[in-house]
N, C-alpha and C positions, 0 to 999 in steps of 0.2 A: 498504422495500428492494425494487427491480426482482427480476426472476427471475434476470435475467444476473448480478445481486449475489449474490442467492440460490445461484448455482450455483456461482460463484468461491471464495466462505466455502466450500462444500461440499466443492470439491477441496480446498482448503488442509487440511481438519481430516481426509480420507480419507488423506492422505500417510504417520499415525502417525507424523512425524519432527517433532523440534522445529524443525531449525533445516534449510532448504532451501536449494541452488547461484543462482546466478544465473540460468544456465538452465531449472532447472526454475520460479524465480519469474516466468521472460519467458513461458515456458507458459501459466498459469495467468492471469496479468494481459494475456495477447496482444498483447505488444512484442517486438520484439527485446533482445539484451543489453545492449547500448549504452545503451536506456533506461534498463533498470534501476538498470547506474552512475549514469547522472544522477541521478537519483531518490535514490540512496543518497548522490551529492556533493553535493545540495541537500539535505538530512535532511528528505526525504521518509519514505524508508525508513531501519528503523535495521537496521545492520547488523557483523558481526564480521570478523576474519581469522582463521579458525582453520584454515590450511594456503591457502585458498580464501576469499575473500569468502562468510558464509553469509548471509541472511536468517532470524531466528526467524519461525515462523507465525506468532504472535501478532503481528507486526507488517505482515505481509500483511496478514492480517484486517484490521486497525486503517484501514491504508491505504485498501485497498476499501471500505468501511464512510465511512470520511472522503469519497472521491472522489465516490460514490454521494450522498452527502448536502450536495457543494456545499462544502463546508469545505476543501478545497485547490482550490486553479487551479495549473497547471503551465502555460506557455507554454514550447513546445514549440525557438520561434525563440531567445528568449533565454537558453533554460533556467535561468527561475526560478521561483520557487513560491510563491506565497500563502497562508496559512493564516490565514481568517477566525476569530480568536478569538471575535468578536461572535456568530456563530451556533454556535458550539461551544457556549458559555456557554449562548443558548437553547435549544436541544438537548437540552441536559445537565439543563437547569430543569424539573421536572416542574408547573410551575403554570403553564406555555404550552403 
């Protein structure tokens, strides 16, 4: 994990909330709002309506941790997303 991953996890888990706005997750990931919906209309991100679309942290995390490690591609033009199962799986395998 990069530093800039390293630092992203670190806000996320400094916040003490479980579950975060839109905005505060455009903060922390450095997009604006717009992306994040997308991110959330592609199930990138998972997320709620509770009054407001929230984000749980643990699904921050999860994200940055995936993006970091090459296991999603998001194109930005057509907005859609990739999630490489094959290197998930290696990843995950602790005998590679």
């Amino acid at each position: 994990m990069n530093e800039q991953t390293r630092a992203a996890v670190a806000e996320v888990r400094q916040t003490n909330c479980e579950f975060l706005t839109v905005p505060q997750v455009a903060k922390i990931l450095k997009v604006n709002k717009n992306m994040v919906y997308d991110l959330i209309s592609v199930k990138l991100l998972r997320a709620v309506k509770l009054g407001s679309t929230k984000v749980a942290t643990i699904a921050v995390e999860d994200f940055i941790r995936e993006m970091d490690a090459g296991l999603i591609e998001y194109d930005h033009v057509t907005k859609k997303a990739t999630r490489h199962r094959s290197k998930a799986k290696s990843a995950a395998s602790p005998n590679k």
